[in-house]
C-alpha positions in Angstrom: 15.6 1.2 4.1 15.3 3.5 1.2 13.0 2.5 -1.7 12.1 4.2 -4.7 8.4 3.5 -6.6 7.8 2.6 -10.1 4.9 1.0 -12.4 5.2 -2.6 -12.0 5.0 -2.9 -16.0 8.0 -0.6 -16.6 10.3 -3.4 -14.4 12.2 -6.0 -16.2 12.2 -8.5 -13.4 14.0 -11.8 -13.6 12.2 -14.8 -12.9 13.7 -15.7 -9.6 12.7 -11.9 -8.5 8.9 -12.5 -9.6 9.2 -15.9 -7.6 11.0 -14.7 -5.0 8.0 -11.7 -4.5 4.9 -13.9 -5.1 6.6 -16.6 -3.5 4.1 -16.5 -0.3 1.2 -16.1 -3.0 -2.3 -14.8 -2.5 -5.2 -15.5 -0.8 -7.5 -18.3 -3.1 -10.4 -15.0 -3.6 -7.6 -13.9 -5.5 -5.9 -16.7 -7.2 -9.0 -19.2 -7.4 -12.0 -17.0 -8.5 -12.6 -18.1 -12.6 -14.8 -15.0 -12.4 -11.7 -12.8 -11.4 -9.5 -14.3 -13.9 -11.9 -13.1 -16.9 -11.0 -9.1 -15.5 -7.5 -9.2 -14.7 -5.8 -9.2 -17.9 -8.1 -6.4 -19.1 -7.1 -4.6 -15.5 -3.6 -4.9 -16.0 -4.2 -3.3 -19.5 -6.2 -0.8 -18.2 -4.9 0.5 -15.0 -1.7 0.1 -15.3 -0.9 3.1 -14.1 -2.1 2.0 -10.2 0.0 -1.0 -10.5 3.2 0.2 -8.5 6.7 -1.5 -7.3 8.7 -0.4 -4.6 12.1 -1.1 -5.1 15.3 -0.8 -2.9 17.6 1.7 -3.9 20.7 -0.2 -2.8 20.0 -3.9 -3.8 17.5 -3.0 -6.8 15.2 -5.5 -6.0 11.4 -5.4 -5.5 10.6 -4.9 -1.9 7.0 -4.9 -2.3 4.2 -5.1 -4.8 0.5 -3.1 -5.2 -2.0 -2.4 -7.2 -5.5 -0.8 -7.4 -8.2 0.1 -9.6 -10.3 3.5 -10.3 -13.8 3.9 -9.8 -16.8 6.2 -9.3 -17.5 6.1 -5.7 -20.7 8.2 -4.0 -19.6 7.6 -0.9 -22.4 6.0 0.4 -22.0 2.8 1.9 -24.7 1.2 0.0 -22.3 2.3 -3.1 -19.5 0.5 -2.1 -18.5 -2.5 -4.3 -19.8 -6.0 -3.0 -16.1 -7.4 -3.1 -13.2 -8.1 -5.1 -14.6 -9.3 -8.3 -17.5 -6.8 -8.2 -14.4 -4.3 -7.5 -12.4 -5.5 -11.3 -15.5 -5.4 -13.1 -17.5 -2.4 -12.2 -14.0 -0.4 -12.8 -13.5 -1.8 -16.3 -17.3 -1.4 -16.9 -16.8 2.5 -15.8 -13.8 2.5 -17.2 -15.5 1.8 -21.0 -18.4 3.8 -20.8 -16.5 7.0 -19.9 -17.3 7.4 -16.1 -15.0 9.7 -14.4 -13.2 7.9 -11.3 -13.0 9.4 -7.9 -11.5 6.5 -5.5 -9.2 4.0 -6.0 -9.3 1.0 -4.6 -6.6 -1.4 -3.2 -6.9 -4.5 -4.3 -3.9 -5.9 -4.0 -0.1 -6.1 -1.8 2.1 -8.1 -1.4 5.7 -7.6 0.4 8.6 -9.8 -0.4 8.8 -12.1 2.5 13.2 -11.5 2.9 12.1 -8.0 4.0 9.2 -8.4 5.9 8.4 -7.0 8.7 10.2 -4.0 8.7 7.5 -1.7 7.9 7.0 -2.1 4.4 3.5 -3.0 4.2 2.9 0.2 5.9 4.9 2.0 2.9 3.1 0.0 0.5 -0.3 1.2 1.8 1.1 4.9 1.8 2.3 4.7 -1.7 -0.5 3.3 -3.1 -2.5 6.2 -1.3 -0.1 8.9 -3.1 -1.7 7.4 -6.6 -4.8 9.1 -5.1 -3.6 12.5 -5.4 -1.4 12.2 -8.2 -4.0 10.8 -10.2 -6.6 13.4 -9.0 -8.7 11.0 -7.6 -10.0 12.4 -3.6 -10.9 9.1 -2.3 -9.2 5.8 -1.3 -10.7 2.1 -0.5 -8.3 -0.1 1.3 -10.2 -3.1 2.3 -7.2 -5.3 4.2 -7.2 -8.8 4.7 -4.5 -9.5 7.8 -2.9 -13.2 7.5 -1.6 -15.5 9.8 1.6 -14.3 10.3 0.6 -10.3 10.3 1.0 -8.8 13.4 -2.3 -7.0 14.3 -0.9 -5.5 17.4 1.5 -2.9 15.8 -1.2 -1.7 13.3 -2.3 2.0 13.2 -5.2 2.7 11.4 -4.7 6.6 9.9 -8.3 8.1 8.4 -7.6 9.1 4.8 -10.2 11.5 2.9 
């Protein structure tokens, strides 16, 4: 399966290829936090850039969907953002007063469920990690939540700077 990546906001999706994507939705952290919903717009406007599609080159159709924010990380545990909303706010909060990023962090994936399990989570991770370099950035945060019907088994964990 050959895929090409592209920002998410440069897509002109139809409605039945957002639904068809989204159609397994997100985890309620996500999709239920009021406090989360105050960042995200501002994220999307801010970071677009770290908000990536990867689309098949045959059926041009989104295969998968990610996105991430820059922050400054010391690399100290005790540095590490406290979760996901903690995550949205401290980037936009860096992200105003001028603090120069150094890690991006995952926050979100999602792979449309008519190509699942074909490896394209796995892709999804490793382009999300190639924003890291592009974007000068040395460090990457992927915190991963596996649901029900991920298969834990077949997952290799590579160690990424």
């Amino acid at each position: 399966m050959e895929y090409i990546v592209k920002r998410f906001d440069a897509m002109k999706f139809t409605d039945e290829q957002i639904e068809e994507l989204f159609s397994e939705g997100f985890p309620l952290f996500i999709t239920a936090d009021p406090v989360a919903e105050v960042y995200i717009e501002r994220v999307f406007e801010c970071f677009g850039e770290y908000h990536i599609a990867l689309i098949d080159k045959t059926e041009d159709k989104a295969m998968a969907s990610g996105w991430g924010v820059p922050i400054r990380w010391t690399r100290e545990v005790t540095d590490l953002p406290s979760g996901y909303t903690d995550t949205l706010s401290r980037a936009i909060r860096e992200s105003e007063t001028n603090i120069q990023p150094n890690t991006l962090v995952i926050c979100a994936g999602i792979v449309n469920p008519t190509v699942g399990k074909k490896g394209v989570a796995g892709e999804l991770i490793l382009a999300l990690k190639e924003l890291v370099t592009a974007s000068n950035l040395s460090h990457v945060i992927a915190p991963l939540l596996f649901l029900p019907t991920h298969n834990a088994s077949k997952l290799t964990v590579l160690p990424v700077r």
